[in-house]
N, C-alpha and C positions, 0 to 999 in steps of 0.2 A: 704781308700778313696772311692769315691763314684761318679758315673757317673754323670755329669752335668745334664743330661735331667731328673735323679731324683732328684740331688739338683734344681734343676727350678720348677720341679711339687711341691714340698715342698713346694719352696716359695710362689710357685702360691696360694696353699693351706692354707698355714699361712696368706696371705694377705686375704685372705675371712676371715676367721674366726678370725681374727685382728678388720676388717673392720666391719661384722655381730656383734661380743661383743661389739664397740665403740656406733657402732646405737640403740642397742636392752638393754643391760644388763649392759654397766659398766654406772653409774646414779649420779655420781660426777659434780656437779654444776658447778667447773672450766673448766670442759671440755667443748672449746669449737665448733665452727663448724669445724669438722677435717675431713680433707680428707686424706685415705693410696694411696700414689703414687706407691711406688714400696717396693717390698720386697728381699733380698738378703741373700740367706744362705751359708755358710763355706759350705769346700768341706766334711770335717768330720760331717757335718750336728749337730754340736754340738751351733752354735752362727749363728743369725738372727738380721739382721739388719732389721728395719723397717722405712721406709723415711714414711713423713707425711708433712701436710701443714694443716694451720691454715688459714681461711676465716677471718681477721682481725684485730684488731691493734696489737704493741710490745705488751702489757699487757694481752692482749688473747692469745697470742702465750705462752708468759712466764709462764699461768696458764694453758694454755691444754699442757704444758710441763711436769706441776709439776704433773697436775692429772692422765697422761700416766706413769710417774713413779710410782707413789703409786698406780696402779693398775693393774702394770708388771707381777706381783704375781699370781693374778686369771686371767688374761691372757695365761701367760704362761702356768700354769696347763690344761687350755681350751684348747689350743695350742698341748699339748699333749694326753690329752683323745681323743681327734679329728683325729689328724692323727695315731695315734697309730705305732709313733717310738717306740722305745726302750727308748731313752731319749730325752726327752723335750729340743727344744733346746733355750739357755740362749738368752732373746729380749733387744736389744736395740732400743730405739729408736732416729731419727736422723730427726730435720727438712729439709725439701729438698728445698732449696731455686731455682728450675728448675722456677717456677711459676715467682718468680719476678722477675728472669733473663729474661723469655721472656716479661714481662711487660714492663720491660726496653729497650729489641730490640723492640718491637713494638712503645715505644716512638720516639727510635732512627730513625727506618724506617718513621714515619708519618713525623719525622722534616727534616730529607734529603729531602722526596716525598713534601711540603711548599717549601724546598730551590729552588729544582729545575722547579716548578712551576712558583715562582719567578721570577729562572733566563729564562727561556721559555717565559713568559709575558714580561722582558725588551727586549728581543729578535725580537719580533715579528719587530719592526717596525725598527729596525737596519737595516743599509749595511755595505757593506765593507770597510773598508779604503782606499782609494787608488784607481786606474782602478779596472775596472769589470776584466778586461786578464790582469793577470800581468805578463804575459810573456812577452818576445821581442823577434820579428818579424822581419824579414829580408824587411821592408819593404823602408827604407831609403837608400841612397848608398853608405853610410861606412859599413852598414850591411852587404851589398851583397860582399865588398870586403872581410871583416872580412870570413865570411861565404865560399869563396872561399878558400881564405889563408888556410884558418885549415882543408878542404878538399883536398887541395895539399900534405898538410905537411904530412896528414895522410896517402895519396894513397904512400910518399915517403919514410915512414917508413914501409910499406909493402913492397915495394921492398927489404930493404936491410935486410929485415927477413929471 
């Protein structure tokens, strides 16, 4: 096994030279606008996953899918003259749907951030129901008795404490 911060530089490594052959030298028509997200290597550094995203519809994706496959091969070889393991290690690649996850939260957030706009705009010219104080106030004269009473009863439960 193998120390993580070398399995990380690897990856880091393979995702350049993933990224530099996709732009420069692999020349397959299906491929289409592909960005490499991230890259992740086994700790035996023997298998490399490579996440990617496609700029555009199901049918571009389906085909820069098929043309990363059929061109895993000179890839991978590229993959290993370059970093100069011992052994190349085996790529998969794996669409990373992070992108239209947050596409999605940012739809979400824009129509909560409409709702509450909304309800902030029927707000404005509301009041309350009811009194402005909706407490009650010892101001009437059952209040003042009430309000005596239950200050007797209390000072008479402290005594017999």
């Amino acid at each position: 096994m193998v120390d993580a911060a070398r399995a990380r530089k690897l990856a880091d490594r393979i995702q350049q030279i993933v990224a530099e052959m996709l732009e420069r030298r692999i020349k397959d028509p299906r491929l289409g606008f592909v960005t490499v997200t991230d890259t992740r290597v086994t700790a035996d550094l023997r298998e490399a996953t490579v996440f990617y995203t496609v700029f555009g519809s199901e049918a571009e994706r389906a085909d820069s899918a098929a043309a990363l496959e059929s061109a895993k091969g000179i890839i991978r070889s590229e993959v290993g003259r370059q970093t100069g393991v011992r052994f190349a290690p085996t790529l998969t690649f794996k669409h990373d749907p992070l992108p239209d996850s947050a596409r999605h939260l940012d739809d979400l957030i824009n129509a909560a951030r409409a709702r509450d706009a909304e309800v902030a705009r029927q707000a404005q010219g509301a009041s309350y129901a009811g009194e402005p104080d909706p407490y009650r106030k010892p101001e009437e004269e059952g209040d003042d008795e009430l309000a005596d009473l239950q200050g007797s009863e209390r000072a008479a439960g402290d005594d017999q404490a």
